[in-house]
C-alpha positions as CSV (number, residue, x, y, z in Angstrom):
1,X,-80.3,23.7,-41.7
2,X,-82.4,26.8,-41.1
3,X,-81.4,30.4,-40.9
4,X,-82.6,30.3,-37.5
5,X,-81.0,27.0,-36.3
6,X,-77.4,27.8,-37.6
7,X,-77.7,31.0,-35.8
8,X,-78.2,29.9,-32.8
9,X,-76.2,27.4,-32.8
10,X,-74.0,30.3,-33.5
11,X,-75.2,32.4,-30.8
12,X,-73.0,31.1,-27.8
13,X,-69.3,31.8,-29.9
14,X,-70.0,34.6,-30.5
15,X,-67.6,37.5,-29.8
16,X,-66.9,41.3,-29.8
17,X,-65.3,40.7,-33.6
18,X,-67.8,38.6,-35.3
19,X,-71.5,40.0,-33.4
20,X,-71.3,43.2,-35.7
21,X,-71.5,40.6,-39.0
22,X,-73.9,38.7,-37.2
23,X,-76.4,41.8,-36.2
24,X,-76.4,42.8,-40.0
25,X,-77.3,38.9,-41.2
26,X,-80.1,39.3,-38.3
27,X,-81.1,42.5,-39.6
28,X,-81.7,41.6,-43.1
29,X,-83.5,38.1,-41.5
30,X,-85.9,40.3,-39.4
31,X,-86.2,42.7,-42.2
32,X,-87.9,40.4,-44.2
33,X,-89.9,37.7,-41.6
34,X,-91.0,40.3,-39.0
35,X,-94.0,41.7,-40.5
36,X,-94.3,44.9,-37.7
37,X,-90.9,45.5,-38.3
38,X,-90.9,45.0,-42.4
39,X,-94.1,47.4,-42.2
40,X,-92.1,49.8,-40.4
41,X,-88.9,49.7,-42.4
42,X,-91.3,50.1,-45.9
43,X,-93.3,53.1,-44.4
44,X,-89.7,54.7,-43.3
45,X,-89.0,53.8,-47.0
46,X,-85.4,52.3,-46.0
47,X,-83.7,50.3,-48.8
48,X,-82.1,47.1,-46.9
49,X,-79.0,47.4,-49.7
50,X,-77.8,50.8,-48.1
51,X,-77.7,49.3,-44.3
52,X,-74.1,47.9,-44.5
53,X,-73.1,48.8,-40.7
54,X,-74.9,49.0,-37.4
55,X,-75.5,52.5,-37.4
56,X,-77.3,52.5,-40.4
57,X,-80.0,50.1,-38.8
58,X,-83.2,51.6,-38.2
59,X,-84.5,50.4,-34.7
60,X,-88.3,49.6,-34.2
61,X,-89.6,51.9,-31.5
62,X,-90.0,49.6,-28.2
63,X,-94.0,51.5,-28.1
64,X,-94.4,48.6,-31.1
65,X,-94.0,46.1,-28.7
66,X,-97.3,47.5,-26.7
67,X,-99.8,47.6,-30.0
68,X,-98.4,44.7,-32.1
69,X,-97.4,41.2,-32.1
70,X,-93.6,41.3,-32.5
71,X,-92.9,38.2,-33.9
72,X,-90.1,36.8,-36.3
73,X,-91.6,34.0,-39.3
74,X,-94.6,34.3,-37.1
75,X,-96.1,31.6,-39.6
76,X,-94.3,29.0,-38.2
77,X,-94.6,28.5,-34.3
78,X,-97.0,29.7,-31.7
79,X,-95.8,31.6,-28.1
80,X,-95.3,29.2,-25.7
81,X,-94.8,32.1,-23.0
82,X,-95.7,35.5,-23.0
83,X,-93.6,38.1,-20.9
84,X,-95.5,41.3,-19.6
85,X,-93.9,44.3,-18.9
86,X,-94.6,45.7,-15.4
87,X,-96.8,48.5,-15.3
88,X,-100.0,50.3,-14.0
89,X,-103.5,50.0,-14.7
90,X,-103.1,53.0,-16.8
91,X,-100.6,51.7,-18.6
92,X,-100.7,49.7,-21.9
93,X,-98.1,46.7,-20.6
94,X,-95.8,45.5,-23.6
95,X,-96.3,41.9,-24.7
96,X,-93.1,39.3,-25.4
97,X,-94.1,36.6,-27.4
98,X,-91.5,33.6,-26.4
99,X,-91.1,31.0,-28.8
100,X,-88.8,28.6,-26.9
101,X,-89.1,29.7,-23.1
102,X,-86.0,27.4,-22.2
103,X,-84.2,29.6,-25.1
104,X,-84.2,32.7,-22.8
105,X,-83.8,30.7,-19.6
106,X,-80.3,29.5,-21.0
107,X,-79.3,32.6,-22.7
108,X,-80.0,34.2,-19.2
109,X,-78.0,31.7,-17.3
110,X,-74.9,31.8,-19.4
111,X,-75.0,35.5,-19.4
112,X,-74.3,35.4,-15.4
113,X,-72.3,32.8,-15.3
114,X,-70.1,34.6,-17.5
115,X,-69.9,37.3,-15.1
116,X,-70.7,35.6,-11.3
117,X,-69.3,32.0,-11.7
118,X,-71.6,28.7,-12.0
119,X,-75.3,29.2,-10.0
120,X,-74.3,25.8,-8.3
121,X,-72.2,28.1,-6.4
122,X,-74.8,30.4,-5.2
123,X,-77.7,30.8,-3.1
124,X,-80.5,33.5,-4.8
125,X,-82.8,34.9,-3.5
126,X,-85.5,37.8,-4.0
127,X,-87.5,40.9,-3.3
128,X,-90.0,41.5,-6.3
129,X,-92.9,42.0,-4.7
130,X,-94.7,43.9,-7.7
131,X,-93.4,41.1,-10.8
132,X,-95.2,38.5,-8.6
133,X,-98.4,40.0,-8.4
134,X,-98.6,41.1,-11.9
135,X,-97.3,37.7,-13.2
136,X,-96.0,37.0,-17.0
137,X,-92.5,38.9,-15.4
138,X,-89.3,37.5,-17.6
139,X,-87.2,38.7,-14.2
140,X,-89.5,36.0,-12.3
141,X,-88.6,33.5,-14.5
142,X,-85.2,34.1,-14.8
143,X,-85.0,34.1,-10.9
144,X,-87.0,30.5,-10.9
145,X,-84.7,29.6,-13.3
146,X,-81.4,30.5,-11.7
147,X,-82.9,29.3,-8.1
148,X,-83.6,25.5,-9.7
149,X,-80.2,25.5,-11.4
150,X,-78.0,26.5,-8.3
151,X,-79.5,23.2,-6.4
152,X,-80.3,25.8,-3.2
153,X,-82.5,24.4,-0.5
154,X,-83.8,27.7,0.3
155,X,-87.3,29.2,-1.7
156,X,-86.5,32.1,-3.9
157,X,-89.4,34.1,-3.3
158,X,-90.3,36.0,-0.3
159,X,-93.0,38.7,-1.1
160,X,-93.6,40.9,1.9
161,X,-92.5,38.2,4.4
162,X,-89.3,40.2,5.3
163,X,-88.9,37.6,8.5
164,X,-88.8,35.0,6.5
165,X,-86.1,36.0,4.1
166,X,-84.5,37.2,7.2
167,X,-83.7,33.7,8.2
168,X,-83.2,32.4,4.9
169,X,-80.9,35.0,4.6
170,X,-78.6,33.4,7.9
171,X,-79.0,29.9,6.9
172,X,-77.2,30.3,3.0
173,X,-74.8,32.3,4.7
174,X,-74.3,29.3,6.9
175,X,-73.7,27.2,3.9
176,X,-70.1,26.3,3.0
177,X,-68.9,27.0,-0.4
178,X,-71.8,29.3,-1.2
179,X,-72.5,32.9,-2.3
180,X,-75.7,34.3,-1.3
181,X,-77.5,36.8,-3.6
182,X,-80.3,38.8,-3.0
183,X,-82.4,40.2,-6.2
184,X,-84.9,42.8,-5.4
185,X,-87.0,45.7,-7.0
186,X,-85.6,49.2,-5.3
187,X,-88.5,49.9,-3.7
188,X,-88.8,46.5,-1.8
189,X,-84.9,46.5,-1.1
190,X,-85.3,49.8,0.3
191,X,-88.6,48.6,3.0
192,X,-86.8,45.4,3.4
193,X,-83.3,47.6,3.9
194,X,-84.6,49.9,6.2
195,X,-86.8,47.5,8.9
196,X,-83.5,45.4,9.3
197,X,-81.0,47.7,9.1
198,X,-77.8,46.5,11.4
199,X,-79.2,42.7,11.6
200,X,-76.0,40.7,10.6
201,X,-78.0,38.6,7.9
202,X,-77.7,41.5,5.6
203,X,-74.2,42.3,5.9
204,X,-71.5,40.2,3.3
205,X,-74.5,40.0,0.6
206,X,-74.3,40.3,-3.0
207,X,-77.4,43.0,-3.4
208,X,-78.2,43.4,-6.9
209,X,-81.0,45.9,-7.7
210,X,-83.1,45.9,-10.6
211,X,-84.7,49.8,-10.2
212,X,-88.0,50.4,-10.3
213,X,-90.3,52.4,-7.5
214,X,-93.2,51.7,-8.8
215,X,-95.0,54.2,-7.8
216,X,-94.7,53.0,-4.3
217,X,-92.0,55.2,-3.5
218,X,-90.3,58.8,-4.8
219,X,-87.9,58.2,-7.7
220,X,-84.1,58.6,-6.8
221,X,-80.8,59.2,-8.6
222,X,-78.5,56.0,-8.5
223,X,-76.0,57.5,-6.3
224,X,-79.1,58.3,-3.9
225,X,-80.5,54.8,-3.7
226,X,-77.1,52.9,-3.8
227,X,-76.3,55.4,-0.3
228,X,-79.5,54.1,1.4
229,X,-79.0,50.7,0.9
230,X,-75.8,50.2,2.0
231,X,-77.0,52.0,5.0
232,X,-79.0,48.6,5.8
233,X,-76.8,45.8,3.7
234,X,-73.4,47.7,4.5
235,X,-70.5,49.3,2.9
236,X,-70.1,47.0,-0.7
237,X,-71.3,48.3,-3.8
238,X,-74.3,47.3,-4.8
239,X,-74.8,45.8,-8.0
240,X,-77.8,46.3,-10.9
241,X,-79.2,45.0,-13.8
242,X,-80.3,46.3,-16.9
243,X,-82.5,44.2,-18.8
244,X,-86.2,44.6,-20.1
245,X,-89.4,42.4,-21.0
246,X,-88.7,43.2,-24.7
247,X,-85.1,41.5,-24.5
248,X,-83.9,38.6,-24.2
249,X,-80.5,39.6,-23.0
250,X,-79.3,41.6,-19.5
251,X,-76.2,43.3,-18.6
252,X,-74.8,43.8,-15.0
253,X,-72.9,46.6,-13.1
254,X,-70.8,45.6,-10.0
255,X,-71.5,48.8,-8.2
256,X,-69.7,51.8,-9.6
257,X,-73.1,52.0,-12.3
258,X,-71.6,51.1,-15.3
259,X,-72.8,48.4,-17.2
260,X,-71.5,45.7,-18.8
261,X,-72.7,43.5,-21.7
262,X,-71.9,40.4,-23.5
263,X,-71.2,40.5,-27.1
264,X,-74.6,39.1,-27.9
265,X,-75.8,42.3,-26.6
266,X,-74.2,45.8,-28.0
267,X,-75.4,49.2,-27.8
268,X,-75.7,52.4,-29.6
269,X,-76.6,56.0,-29.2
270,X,-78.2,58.5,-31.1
271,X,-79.4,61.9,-31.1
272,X,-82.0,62.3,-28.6
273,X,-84.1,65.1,-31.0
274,X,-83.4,62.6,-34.0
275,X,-83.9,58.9,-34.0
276,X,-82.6,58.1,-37.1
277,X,-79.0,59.7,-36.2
278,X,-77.5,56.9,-34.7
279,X,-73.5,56.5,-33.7
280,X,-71.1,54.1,-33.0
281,X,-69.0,56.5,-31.4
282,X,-71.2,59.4,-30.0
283,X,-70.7,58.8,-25.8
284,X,-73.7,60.3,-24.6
285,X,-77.4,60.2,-25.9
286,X,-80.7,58.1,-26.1
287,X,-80.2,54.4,-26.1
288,X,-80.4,51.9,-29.1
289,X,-80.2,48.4,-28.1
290,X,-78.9,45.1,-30.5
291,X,-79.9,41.9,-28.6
292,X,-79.0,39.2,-30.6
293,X,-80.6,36.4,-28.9
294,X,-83.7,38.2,-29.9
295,X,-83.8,36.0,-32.7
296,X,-87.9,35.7,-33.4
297,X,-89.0,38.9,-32.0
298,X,-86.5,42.0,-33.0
299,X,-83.2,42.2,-32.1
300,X,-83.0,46.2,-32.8
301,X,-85.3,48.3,-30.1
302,X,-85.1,51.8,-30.0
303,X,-85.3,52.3,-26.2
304,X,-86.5,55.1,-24.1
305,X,-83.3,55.4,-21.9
306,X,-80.5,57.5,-21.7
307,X,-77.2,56.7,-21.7
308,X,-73.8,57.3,-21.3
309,X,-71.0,55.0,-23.3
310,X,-67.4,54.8,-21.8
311,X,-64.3,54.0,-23.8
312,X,-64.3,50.4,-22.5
313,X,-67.4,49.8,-23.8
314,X,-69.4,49.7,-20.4
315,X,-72.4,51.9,-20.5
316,X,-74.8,54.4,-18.0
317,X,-78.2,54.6,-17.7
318,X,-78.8,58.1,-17.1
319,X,-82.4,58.4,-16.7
320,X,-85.8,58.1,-19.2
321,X,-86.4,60.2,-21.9
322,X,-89.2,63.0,-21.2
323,X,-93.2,62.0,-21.3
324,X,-91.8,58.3,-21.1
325,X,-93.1,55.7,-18.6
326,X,-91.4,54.9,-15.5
327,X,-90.1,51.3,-16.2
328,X,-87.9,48.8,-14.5
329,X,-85.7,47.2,-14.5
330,X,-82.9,49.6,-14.4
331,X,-83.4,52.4,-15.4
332,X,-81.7,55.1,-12.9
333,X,-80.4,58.7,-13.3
334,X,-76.8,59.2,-12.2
């Protein structure tokens, strides 16, 4: 077999102890087959012999993933799916090439499984008003995904029509034996929050926000937005998700704002004034991300985020570096 089809074969066991060994065999993989990332790596002058722990990985910049094709033994396959990051006309969007789009589908699956219980048990629905009319969203199709998996007779998507998701809202409530989720960008959970406020289909939700304003309202602080929203969905935490176009991988807080990841998916900090002065055990700094099901693009993204690591190994997202785009999905200041 194939480098690439005994790791993921791999993929699924792995665990807390055996995803470092498995980062560095993907490292030195990518290192070699990812041409961007090789061209990067030679210009940095790195010598792959020295890397012989995660800390001494150098992370592509995610700005690559915006002016090249990231791909992993590109040679051998073509995209069958490209993901687009959200964004403005002004903005250069960032570009996901997907080899095997049922890969991330499954990958995304398990990781909420892992964390909510089988989809067959739950009713999703969604706000993301924005990913839908800028299309190419990974969120979107993880949603579809989800929706089609749990068996739900209710649509997924509701756009703008609040009235509609109003009453879709009471009749999965209605349902025996299921949880009802609603997904939505902050903004549109916000509008959504705010016209309905006090209507009993809101109340006894899971809410789970995925950040982002847009531009269609003022940025807040997570403490700030999580207030408002239980104004209109009540008193529960409200949960988030931190995940981006360039990953394959999310990671879920349950509403006190820390996040938590599979072992397929481990993080890192470094010095925000030096990107090459990575730790495993500084707790605050910018954000380094290892997503190991990021098998043929890169697995090691230098994010724009900041971020606070607790002892348990749950994580914050404390807000974007300076001069950095405004990006979902998570990506909210505490």
């Amino acid at each position: 077999m194939s480098f690439r089809q005994d790791y993921l074969s791999a993929l699924p066991q792995l665990t807390a102890a055996t995803a470092p060994a498995a980062a560095l065999a993907l490292f030195r993989y990518q290192a070699q087959n990812c041409l961007p990332y090789q061209e990067y790596l030679t210009a940095l002058g790195r010598d792959l012999r020295q890397v012989e722990n995660l800390a001494d990985i150098p992370f592509l910049p995610i700005e690559f993933f915006k002016t090249h094709a990231v791909r992993t033994a590109a040679n051998e396959w073509e995209p069958q799916e490209t993901f687009l990051s959200s964004g403005t006309t002004q903005q250069q969007r960032s570009h996901h090439f997907v080899r095997e789009p049922e890969l991330y589908r499954h990958h995304a699956a398990r990781i909420f499984e892992r964390y909510y219980g089988p989809l067959t048990g739950w009713t999703i629905l969604a706000l993301l008003p924005s990913y839908l009319e800028q299309g190419n969203s990974s969120l979107v199709a993880m949603v579809e995904h989800f929706a089609r998996e749990s068996g739900q007779r209710q649509p997924a998507f509701f756009l703008h029509d609040h009235a509609a998701l109003v009453q879709a809202l009471g009749e999965a409530k209605r349902e025996a034996n299921r949880k009802v989720l609603l997904i939505g960008v902050s903004y549109a959970l916000l509008d959504f929050a705010a016209a309905y406020a006090g209507q009993p289909e809101l109340l006894d939700l899971t809410v789970l926000e995925t950040g982002g304003m847009k531009g269609r309202r003022r940025e807040m602080i997570r403490e700030e937005l999580h207030h408002e929203l239980q104004q209109g969905f009540g008193p529960a935490g409200i949960h988030s998700e931190y995940g981006m176009t360039e990953m394959l991988g999310q990671a879920y807080s349950f509403g006190d704002g820390r996040f938590h990841a599979p072992p397929h998916l481990q993080i890192l900090l470094r010095d925000p004034s030096d990107p090459f002065s990575v730790s495993e055990s500084l707790a605050a700094g910018a954000l380094n991300v290892i997503d190991l099901a990021n098998i043929d693009s890169c697995a090691f993204i230098e994010t724009k985020d900041l971020a606070r690591r607790h002892l348990d190994g749950s994580f914050e997202v404390l807000g974007r570096l300076d001069n950095s785009d405004v990006r979902g999905c998570n990506q909210m200041a505490t």
